[in-house]
N, C-alpha and C positions, 0 to 999 in steps of 0.2 A: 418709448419715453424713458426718462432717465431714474433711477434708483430710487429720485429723493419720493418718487411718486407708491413709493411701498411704506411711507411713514405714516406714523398716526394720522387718521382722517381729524378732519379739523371738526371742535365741537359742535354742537348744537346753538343757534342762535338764542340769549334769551330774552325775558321779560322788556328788556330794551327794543327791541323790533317793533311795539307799537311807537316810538317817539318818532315824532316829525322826521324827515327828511328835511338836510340841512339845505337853504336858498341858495341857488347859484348866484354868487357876485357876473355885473355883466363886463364882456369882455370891453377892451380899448381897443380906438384903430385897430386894425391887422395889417403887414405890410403889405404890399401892392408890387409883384406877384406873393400869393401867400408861400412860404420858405416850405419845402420840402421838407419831409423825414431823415434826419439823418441817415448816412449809410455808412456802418461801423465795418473800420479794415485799419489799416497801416500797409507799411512797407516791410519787406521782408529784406536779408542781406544782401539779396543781388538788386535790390532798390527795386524789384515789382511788386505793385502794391497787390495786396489780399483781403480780399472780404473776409468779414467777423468767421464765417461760416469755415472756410481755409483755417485759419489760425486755430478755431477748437479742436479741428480735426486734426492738425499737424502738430501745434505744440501749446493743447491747452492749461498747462503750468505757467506759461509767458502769459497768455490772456488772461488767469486767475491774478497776475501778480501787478500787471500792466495797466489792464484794461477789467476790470469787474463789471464796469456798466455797458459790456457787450452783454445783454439780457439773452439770455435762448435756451435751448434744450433741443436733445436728438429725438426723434420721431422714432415710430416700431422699425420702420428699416436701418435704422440709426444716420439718420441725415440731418444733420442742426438748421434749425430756421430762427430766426429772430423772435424777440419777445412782440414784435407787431403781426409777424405771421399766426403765432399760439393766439395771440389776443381776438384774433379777426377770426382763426377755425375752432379755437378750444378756449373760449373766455373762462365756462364754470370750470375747468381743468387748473387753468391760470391763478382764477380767485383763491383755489382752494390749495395750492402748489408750489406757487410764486407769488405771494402776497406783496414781495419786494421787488419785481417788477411795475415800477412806477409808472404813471401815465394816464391818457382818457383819449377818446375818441370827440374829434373835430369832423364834422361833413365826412361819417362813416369812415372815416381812415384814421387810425390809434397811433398816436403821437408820445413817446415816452417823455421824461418828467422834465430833462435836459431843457427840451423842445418848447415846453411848457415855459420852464423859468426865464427862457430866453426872450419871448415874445409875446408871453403874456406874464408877467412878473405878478402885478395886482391880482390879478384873479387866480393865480397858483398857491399865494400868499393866504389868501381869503379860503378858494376851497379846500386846497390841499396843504394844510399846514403839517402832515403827517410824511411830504416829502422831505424827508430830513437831506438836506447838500449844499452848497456851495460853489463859488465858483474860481475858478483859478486859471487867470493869460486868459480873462473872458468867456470862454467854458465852464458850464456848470457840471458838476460830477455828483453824482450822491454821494450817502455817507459812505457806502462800501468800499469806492474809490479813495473817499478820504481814509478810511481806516485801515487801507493797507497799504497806502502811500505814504501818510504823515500823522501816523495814532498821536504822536506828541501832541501835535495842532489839537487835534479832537479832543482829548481829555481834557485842554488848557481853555478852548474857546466852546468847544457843545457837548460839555459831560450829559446832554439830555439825549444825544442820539445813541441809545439803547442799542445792542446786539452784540455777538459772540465771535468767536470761527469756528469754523466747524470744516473739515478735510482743507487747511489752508485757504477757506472762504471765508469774509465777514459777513454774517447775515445779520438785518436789523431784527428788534424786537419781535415785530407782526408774524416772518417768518417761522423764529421759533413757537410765540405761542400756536401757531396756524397747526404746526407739524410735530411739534415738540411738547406740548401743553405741561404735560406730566415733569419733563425732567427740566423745564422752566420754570415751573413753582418751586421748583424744590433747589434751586442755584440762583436765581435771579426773581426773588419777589417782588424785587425794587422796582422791577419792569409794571410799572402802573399803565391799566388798560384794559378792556373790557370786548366783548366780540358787539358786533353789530351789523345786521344781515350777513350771518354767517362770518364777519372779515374781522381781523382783531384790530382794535384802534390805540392809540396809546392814550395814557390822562391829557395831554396836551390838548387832543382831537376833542378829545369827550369835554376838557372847560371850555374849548372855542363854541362847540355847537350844542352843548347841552349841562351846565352850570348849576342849570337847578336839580338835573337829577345826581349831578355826582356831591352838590351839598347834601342831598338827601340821601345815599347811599355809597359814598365813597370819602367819607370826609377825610379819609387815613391817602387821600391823593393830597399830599400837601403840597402847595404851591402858587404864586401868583405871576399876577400879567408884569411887563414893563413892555413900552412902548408896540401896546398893541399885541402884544405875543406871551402864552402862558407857559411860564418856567416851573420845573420842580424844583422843589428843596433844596436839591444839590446844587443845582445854578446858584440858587441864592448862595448858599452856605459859602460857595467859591466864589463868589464877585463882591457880594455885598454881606458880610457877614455880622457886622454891626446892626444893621436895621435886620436883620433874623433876631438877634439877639434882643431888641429892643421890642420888634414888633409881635415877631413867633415864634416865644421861646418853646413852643409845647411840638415845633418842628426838630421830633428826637433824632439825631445819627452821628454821625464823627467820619472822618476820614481813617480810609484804611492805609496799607502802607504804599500804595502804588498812588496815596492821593487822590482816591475816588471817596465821594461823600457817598455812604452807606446808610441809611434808614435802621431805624433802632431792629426794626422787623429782619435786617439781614446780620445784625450784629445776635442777636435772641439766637437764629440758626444757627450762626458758626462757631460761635466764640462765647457762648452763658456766659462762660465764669467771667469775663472781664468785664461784662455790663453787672455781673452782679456786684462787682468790686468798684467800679467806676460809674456806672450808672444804675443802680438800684431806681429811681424816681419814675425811669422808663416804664412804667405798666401796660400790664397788658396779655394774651392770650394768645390759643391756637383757638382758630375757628375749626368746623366738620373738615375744611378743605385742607388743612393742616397750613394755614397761612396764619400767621402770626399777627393780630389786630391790635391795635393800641388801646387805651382807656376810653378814649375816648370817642373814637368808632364801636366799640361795646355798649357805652351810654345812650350809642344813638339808636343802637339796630337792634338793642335785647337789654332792655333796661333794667326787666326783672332778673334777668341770669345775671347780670353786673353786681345790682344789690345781694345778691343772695351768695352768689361764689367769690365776690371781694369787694366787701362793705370799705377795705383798706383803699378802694381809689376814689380817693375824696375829689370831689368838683363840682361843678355848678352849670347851668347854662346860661349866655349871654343873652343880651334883646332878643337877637336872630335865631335861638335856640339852638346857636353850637356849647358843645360843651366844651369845660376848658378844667384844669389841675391846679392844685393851690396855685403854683410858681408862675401863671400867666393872672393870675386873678391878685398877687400882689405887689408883682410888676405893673397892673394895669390901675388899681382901684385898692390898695392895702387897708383903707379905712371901710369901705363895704366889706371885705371879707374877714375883719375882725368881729365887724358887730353881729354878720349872718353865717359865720363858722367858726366858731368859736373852740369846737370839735378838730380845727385842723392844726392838729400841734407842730410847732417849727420854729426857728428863729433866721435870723440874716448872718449868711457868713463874712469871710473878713472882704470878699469884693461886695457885699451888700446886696446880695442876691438871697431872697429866702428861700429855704430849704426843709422842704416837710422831716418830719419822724424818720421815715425809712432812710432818707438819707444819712443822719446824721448819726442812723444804728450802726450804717457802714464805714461812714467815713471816721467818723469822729464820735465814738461813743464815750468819753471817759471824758470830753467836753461837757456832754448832753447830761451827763449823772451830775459832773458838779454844778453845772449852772441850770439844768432844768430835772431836779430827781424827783419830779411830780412824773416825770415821764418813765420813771421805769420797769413799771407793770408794762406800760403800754410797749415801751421797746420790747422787752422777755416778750409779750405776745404778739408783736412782730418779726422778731426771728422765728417763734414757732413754728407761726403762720408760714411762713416766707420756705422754711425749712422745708416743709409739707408740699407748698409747691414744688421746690427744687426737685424733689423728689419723685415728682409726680412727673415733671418735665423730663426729666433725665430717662425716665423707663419710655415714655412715649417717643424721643428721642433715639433711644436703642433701638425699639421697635420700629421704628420707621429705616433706621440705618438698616438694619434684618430684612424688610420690606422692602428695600431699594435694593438688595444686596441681591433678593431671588430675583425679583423683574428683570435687572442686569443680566445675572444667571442664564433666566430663561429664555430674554432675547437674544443673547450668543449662542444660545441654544439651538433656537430657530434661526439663527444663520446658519450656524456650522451646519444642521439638516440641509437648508436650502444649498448651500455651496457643494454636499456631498452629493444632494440628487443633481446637480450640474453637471459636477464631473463626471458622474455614470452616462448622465444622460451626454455628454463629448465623450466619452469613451465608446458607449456603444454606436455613436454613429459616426465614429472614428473604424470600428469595426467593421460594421455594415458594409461602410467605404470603399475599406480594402477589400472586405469580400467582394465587392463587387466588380474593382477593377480586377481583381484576378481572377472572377468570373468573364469578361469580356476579353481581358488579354488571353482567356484558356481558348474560348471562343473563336479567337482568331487566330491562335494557332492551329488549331483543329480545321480549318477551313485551309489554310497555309499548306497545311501538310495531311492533308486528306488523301493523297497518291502513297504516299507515303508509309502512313497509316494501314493503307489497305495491304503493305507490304508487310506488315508488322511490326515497324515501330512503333505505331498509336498505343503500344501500351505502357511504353516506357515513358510517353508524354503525359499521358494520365496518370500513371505514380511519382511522376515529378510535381503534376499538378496536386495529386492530395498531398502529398507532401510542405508542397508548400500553404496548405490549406488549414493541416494541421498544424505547423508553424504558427499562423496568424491566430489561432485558439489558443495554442500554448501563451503567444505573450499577452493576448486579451484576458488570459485567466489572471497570468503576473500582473499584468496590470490594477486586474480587479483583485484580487488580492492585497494588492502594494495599498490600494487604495483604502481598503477597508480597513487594515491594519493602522494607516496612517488616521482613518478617522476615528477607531478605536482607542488610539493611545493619546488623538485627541483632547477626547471624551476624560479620559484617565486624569490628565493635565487640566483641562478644565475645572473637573471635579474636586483635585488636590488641591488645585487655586482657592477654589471657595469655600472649602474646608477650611486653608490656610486664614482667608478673611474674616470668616464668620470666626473661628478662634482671637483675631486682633482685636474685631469687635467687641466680643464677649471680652478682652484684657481689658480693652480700652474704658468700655461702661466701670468695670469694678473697681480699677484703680479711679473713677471720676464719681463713683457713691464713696469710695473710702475718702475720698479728697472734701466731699462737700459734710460726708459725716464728723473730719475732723475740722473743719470750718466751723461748723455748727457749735461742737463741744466748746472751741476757742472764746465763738462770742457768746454761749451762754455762760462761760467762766464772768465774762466782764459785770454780768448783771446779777452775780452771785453778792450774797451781802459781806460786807469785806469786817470779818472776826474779830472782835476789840480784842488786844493782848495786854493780859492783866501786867499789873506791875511788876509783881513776883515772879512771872516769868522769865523777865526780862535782868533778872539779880542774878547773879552767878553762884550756886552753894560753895559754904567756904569749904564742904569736902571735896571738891574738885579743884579747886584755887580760881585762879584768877582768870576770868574771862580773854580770849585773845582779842587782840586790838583790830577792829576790822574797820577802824577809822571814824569820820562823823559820822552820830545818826542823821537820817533823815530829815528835811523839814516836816515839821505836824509831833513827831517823838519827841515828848521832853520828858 
């Protein structure tokens, strides 16, 4: 079996395992004879055509770049079979391996997703909304095909099909959570989704067949249906951005530079200072799992830690008992939230959008003094506050960069082991080898020249033979030697590396507490009480003469 199958085991199913099994939609007609399984090949340069199996074997760079939805893997004798052969002898290997090998079983023969879309559309549609593809010249391709045929198409029409590359591969979301779990939380949060019977499903899957439990435990999946089909955030934000703006403003993120809509929770990872700078209103938290949760998923799932570690994220709940933040609550209803929070200080900016306290400590604070200086206790102990976070984030922050920094370490660690006990172990039975054929080749000269021998040659045949015996010791030691040395210095290299980063690290953290310490100092200058200068000060003594001319004063100086 192939490499990928040494990756992290895929988690534990949880608490979601008792919900229903979703209903099968029932099929339409079928054609009459029912169509075959496809059978994955092309042609080769001399025009004979080659099964999928050929092609991995001869030149699987052209199949990874061509053809992706050639689904398979090689077996312990390394002979590739298709993803219907794994699915038919090793399903739980499959489920747990190849997540993105798409497809189901029709009258005990497993039909991949293609097949599916092709001839049953409505019920592929219905059960399997988590086949994320497309079709192209009548052909349907997942999205793997699309993503490394046409990424333009994909990020312009289905920013919602999730996934990465990984060795010049595109794998979807499911994939990496399956096998990846760890170093997907920590690069891709945005990937909304959840495991169920063992298999990772995306938010999509989870509102089609179960709604009520991701209102009640994932409200931080934002996102709505259009015609039948449930979109995240980012679909919205790119198609229809106006009715976001009107309907869900509390759905936080921006696009990045590659024009991908990011979730405030991936912008919080990468980039604090710019959300501190540009979106302060964003609140919100690391959960145990180090995922970064909004206000208002903390409202829902730990109401007492919300009140008591940031009384600062002011909101309320609707009829439905979702919770929401001033700026959707005076978008929606401004005259209830005047009379029932009274507490939640803010005004409208110049597009008429209101904008709590925090915001307007960052954006616009020299606004907020002259036209609201009932506010500036409140500001001063909002930077405090705010401060005290920053700080708090920024070490857990380091800490985790440190933390990700050994795990890396120590999984190159245990490759380079694994690759070193390889080589020895090809080396010695490289050895072995040769001992052996020059065991047999001595063998049969001994029998060749056995008259001979009895003449008194045979001794000269046998000092040729150890000779050559000792030969093969000699460059088995160089080799073992060559070897060890090279995994030795390694080792050296490795370790210099990490020294090297863990040093960046530790620059990087200090110059970003000196950055946010003088941030700090900055805006609590602003809310410093500003020194009435007496009159006299401002008179020139006549034993100095006459004041230099440094032009009008001020408006407010008379």
């Amino acid at each position: 079996m192939s490499g990928t199958r040494s990756l992290l085991a895929v988690l534990t199913a949880t608490a979601m395992l008792t919900l229903a099994v979703p209903a099968l939609a029932q099929f339409r007609p079928w054609p009459n004879p029912l169509p075959p399984a496809p059978v994955w090949g092309d042609y080769d340069e001399s025009h004979v055509w080659r099964e999928a199996a050929w092609w991995w074997q001869n030149n699987p760079s052209w199949v990874r770049t061509h053809h992706p939805e050639w689904w398979g893997d090689y077996d312990d004798e390394h002979v590739w079979h298709p993803a219907a052969w794994w699915w038919h002898n090793q399903p739980d290997w499959c489920r747990l391996h190849h997540p993105e090998w798409w497809g189901d079983f029709y009258q005990s023969v497993w039909y991949p997703a293609g097949w599916w879309w092709q001839y049953q559309p409505e019920w592929t549609g219905l059960n399997h909304p988590e086949w994320w593809g497309d079709f192209s010249n009548a052909v349907w391709y997942p999205a793997s095909w699309w993503w490394q045929n046409n990424p333009n198409w994909v990020q312009q029409y289905h920013p919602e099909w999730w996934g990465d590359y990984w060795q010049s591969s595109w794998y979807p979301a499911p994939w990496w959570w399956q096998l990846q779990p760890e170093w997907t939380r920590v690069n891709h949060p945005e990937w909304w989704g959840d495991y169920y019977q063992g298999v990772w499903y995306s938010a999509p899957w989870w509102w089609h067949y179960h709604p009520d439990w991701c209102r009640a435990n994932h409200p931080d999946w934002w996102g709505e249906w259009s015609q039948g089909v449930w979109y995240p955030a980012g679909w919205w934000w790119r198609y229809h951005p106006e009715w976001v703006r009107d309907h869900h403003p509390e759905w936080w993120g921006d696009f990045d530079q590659a024009r991908i809509w990011r979730p405030a929770g991936w912008w919080w990872r990468y980039h604090p200072d710019w959300v501190r700078a540009n979106h302060p209103d964003w609140w919100g938290d690391y959960d145990d799992q180090r995922i970064w949760r909004p206000a208002a998923w903390w409202w829902e799932k730990n109401l007492d830690w919300a009140r008591e570690h940031h009384p600062e994220w002011w909101g309320d709940f609707d009829d439905k008992h979702q919770w929401h933040e001033p700026n959707w609550w005076y978008a929606k209803d401004p005259a209830w939230a005047k009379l029932h929070h009274p507490e939640w200080l803010g005004d409208y900016d110049q597009q008429h959008k209101w904008r709590d306290l925090t915001w307007w400590t960052h954006k616009n604070p020299q606004w907020a003094r002259e036209h609201h200086p009932e506010w500036t206790v409140a500001m001063r102990e909002s930077v405090e506050r705010e401060h005290l976070e920053n700080q708090r984030i920024l070490e857990r922050q380091h800490a985790e960069e440190l933390r990700m920094l050994e795990q890396q370490h120590a999984e190159q660690e245990q490759a380079a082991h694994r690759q070193r006990a390889e080589q020895l172990e090809a080396l010695q039975r490289q050895h072995a080898e040769q001992l052996q054929s020059l065991e047999q080749k001595h063998a049969a000269e001994e029998r060749q020249e056995e008259e001979e021998a009895r003449q008194g040659e045979w001794v000269e045949i046998n000092r040729h033979h150890n000779e050559q015996v000792q030969a093969l010791e000699r460059q088995h030691n160089e080799q073992m030697r060559t070897l060890e040395q090279k995994h030795v210095e390694q080792e050296q290299e490795a370790a210099r590396r990490r020294m090297a980063q863990q040093q960046q690290l530790n620059r990087q953290h200090a110059e970003e507490v000196q950055a946010l310490e003088r941030r700090h100092v900055e805006q609590m200058r602003t809310f410093e009480p500003q020194r009435e200068v007496r009159h006299e000060e401002r008179i020139p003594s006549p034993a100095t003469g006459p004041a230099p001319h440094v032009g009008p004063a001020p408006h407010g100086h008379h």
